[in-house]
C-alpha positions in Angstrom: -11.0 -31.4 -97.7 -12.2 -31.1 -94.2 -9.0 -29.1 -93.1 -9.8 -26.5 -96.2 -14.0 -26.1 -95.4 -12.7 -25.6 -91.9 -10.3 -22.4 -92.7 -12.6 -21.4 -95.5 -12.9 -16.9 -94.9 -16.7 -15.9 -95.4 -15.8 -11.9 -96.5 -18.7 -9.9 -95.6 -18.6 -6.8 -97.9 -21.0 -4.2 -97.0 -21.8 -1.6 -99.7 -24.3 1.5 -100.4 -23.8 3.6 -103.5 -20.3 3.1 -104.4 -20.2 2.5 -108.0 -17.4 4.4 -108.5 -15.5 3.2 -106.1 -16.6 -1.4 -105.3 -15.0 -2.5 -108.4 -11.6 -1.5 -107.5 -12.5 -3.3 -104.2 -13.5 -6.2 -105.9 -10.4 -6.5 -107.8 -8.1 -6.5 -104.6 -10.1 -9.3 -102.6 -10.1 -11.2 -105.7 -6.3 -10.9 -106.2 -5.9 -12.7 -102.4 -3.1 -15.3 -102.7 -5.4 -17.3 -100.3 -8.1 -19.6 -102.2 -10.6 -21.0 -99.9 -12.6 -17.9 -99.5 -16.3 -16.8 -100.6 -17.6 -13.1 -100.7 -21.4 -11.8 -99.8 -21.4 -7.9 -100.9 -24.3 -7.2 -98.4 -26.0 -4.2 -99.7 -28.2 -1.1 -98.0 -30.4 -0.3 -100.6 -28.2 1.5 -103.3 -29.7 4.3 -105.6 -26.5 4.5 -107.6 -25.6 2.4 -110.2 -24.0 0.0 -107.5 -26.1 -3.5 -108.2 -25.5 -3.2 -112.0 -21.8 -2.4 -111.9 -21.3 -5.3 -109.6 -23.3 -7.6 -111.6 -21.9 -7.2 -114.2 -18.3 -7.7 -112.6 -19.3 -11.1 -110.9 -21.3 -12.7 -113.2 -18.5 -15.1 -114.0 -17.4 -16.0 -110.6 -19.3 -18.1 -108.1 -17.1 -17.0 -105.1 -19.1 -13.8 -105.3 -23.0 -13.2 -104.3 -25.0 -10.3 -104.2 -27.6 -9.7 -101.7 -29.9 -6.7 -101.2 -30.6 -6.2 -97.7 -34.3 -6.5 -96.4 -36.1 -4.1 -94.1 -36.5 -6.0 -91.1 -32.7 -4.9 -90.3 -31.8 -0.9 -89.5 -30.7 1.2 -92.2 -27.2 1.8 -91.6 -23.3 -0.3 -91.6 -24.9 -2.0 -88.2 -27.9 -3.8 -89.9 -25.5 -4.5 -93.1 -23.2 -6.7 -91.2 -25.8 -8.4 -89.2 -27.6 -9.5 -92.6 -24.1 -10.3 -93.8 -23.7 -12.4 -90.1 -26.8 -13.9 -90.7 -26.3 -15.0 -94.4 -23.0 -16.3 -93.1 -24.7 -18.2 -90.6 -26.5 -20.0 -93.2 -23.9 -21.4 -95.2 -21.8 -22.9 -92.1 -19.3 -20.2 -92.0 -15.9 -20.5 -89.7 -14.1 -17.7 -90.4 -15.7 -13.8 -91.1 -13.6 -11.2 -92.8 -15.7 -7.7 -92.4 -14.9 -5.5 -95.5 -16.3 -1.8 -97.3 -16.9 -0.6 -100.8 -14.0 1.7 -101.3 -11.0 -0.1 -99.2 -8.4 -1.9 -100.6 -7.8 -5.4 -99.4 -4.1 -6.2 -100.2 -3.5 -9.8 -101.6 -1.7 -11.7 -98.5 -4.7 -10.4 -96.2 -6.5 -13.6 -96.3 -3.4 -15.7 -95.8 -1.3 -13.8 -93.3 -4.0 -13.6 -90.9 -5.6 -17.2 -91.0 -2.4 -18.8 -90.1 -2.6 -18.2 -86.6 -5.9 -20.0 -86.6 -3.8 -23.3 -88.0 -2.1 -23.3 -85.1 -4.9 -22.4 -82.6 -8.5 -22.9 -83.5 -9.8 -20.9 -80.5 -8.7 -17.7 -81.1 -10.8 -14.9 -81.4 -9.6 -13.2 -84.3 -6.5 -12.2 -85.8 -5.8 -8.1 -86.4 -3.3 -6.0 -89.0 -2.0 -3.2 -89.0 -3.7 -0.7 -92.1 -2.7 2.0 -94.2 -5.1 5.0 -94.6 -5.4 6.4 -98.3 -6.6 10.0 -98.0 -8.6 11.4 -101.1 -9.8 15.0 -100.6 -10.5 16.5 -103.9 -10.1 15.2 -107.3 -7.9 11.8 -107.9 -4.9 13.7 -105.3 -4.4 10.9 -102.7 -1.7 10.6 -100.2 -0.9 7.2 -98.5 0.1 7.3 -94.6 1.5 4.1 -92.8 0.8 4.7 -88.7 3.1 2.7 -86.8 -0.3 1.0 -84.6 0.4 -0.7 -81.2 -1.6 -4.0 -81.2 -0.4 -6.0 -78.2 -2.1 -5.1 -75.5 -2.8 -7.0 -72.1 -6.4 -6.1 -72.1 -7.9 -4.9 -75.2 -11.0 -3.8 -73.5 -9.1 -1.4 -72.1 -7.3 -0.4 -74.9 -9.8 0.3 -77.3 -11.8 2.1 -74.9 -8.9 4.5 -73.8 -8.1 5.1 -77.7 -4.3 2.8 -77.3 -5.7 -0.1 -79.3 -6.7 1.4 -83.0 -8.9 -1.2 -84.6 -11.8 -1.2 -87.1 -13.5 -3.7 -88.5 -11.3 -4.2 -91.5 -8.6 -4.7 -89.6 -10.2 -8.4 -87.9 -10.3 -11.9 -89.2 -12.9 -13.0 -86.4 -14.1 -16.5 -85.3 -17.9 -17.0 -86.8 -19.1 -18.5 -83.0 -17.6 -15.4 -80.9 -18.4 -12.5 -83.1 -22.3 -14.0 -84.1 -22.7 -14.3 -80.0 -22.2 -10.1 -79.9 -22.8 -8.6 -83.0 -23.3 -5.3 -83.9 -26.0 -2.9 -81.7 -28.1 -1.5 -84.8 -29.2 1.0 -82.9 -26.1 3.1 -83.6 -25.3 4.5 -86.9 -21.8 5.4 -86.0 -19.1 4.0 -83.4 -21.0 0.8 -84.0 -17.5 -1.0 -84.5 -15.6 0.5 -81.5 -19.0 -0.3 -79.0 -18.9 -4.2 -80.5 -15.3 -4.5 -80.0 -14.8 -3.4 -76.4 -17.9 -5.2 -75.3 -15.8 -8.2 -76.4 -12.5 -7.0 -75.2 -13.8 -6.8 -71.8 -15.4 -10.0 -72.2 -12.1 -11.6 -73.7 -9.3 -9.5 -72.9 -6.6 -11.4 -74.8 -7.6 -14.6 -76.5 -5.7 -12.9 -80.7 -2.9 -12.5 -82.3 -1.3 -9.7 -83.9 -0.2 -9.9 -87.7 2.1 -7.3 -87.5 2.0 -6.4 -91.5 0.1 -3.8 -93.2 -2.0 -5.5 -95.1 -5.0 -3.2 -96.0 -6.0 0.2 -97.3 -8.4 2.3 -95.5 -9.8 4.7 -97.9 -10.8 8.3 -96.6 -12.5 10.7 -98.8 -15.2 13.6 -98.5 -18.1 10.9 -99.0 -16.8 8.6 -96.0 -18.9 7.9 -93.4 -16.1 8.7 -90.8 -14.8 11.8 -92.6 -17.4 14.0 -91.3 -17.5 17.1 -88.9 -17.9 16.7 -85.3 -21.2 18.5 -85.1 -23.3 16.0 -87.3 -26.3 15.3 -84.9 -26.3 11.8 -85.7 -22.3 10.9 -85.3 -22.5 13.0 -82.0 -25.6 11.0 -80.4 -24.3 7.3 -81.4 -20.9 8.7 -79.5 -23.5 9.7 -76.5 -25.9 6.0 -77.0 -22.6 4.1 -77.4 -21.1 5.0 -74.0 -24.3 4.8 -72.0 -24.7 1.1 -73.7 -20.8 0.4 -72.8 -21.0 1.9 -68.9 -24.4 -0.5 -68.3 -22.8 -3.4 -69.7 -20.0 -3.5 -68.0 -21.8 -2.6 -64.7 -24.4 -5.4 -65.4 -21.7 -8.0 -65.8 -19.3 -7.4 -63.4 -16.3 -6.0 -66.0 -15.1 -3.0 -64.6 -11.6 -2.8 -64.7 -9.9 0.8 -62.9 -9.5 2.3 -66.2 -13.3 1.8 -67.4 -14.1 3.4 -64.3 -11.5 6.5 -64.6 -12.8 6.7 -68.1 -16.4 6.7 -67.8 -16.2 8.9 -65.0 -14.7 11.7 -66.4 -16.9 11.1 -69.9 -20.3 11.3 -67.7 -18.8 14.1 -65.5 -17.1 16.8 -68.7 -18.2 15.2 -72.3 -22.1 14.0 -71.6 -23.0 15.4 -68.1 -24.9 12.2 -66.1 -24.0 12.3 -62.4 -26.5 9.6 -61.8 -24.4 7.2 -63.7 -21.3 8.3 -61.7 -23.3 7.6 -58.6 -23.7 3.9 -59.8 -20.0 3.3 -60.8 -19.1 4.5 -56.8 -21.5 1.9 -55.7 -20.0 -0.4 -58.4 -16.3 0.3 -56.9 -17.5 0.7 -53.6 -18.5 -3.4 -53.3 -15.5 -4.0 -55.4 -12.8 -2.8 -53.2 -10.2 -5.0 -55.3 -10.6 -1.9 -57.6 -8.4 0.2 -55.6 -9.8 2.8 -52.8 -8.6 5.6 -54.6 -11.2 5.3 -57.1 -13.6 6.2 -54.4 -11.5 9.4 -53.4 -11.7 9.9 -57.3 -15.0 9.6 -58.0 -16.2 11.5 -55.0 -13.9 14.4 -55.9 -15.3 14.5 -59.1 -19.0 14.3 -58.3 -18.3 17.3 -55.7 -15.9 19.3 -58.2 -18.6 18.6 -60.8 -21.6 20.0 -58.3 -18.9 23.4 -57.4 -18.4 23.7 -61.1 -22.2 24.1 -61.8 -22.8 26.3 -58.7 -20.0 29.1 -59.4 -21.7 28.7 -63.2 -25.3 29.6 -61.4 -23.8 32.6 -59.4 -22.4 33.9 -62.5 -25.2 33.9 -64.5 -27.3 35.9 -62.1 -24.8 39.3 -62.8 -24.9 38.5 -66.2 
């Protein structure tokens, strides 16, 4: 009994107005060839018929509950899986399975990836590979299977360079390690990717790869992801979420050469900060493990970056 309570997968399924969309969700997580698992469908306040279509559907199953979540967390997928976290918390939870209202968990999910954690009880967190189901209009869908590189020496640096293509679905996570970061609330987007490379850096290769696909990752017009790049709020969480990364890793000592090359050019061409570039010279500068050629390169930049704004000055005077 012991060995079962001990592998026993707390699913944390976030929703917000899905009714048309959870119960087919439902169905696949309650197909799951793996037993030992209980489901929280942590939701954000729905004004669709959400609540009363998943009522109705788990009213006969105890592995199911149904929380609404309360306004002392943030509005948003960040304060839903911290309420979910939280809840899990509460009941003891060893394992945490994150999961949405409109993807399809396929049935050996569970299983495939809590086998590694048989075998070593200090991993991390397992990852799979993921299909992505793309609905545009009406019930046309096409299926795509990316062929996703998962092993990775550091997946700190992976994730942050874009090699390493995880979400949250993807993870079957250790209770202790991902309740000691959780999710920064303050971002409404590229909440996921900020959590997991602070924890890549932090732990740059305690998993194991399940190399099966073994869910589907819905997109349609309504996804949260499936928008265009000039929604104000998607492009300032990509802004907060970089200056949150750059200061952590600066203010614990992470850095690895890639962090530096990437942050340099970010602050330098996508969200202009020179001030920050300053810091990661300093930051390489007493780190001279790091390589000296990151000081050539971030110098060149910083002086490239000044030029660039000068000619761009000059110009605008015979304008």
């Amino acid at each position: 009994m012991k060995e079962m309570q001990d592998l026993q997968v707390t699913i944390l399924l976030a929703s917000c107005n899905r009714a048309s969309y959870i119960i087919e969700t439902l169905k696949s997580i309650k197909n799951q060839t793996y037993p030992h698992w209980v489901c929280y469908i942590t939701d954000d306040n729905s004004t669709d018929e959400t609540p009363e279509v998943v009522a109705d559907f788990i009213k006969n199953d105890d592995r199911f509950g149904f929380y609404t979540k309360p306004d002392t967390y943030k509005k948003g997928l960040s304060g839903t899986r911290n309420f979910g976290l939280d809840l899990a918390r509460e009941n003891g939870a060893y394992l945490i399975q994150f999961f949405d209202d409109d993807d399809i968990m396929y049935p050996e999910k569970l299983e495939l990836q809590v086998k590694p954690f048989r075998k070593n009880r200090t991993l991390n967190f397992t990852v799979c590979k993921y299909d992505k189901i793309i609905q545009m209009n009406g019930d046309e869908t096409t299926t795509a299977s990316p062929e996703l590189r998962l092993h990775h020496d550091h997946i700190g640096d992976a994730i942050l360079t874009g090699n390493f293509k995880m979400n949250s679905l993807s993870g079957l996570w250790n209770m202790d390690l991902i309740d000691k970061f959780r999710f920064d609330e303050r971002l409404r987007y590229a909440e996921e990717w900020e959590l997991f490379i602070r924890i890549g850096y932090e732990y740059p290769d305690n998993y194991e790869v399940v190399d099966h696909f073994l869910f589907g990752y819905r997109k349609h017009p309504s996804t949260l992801t499936m928008g265009e790049d000039e929604d104000y709020e998607r492009r300032k969480s990509s802004s907060v979420s970089r200056l949150i990364l750059v200061n952590y890793l600066t203010k614990n000592n992470l850095h690895t050469k890639k962090s530096i090359i990437f942050f340099t050019r970010s602050f330098l061409t996508y969200q202009y900060n020179a001030a920050i570039v300053r810091t990661l010279l300093a930051y390489v500068e007493n780190n001279r493990d790091l390589g000296t050629g990151l000081i050539y390169f971030i110098k060149t930049g910083l002086f490239l970056s000044r030029l660039h704004y000068k000619i761009l000055g000059k110009i605008s005077t015979w304008v």
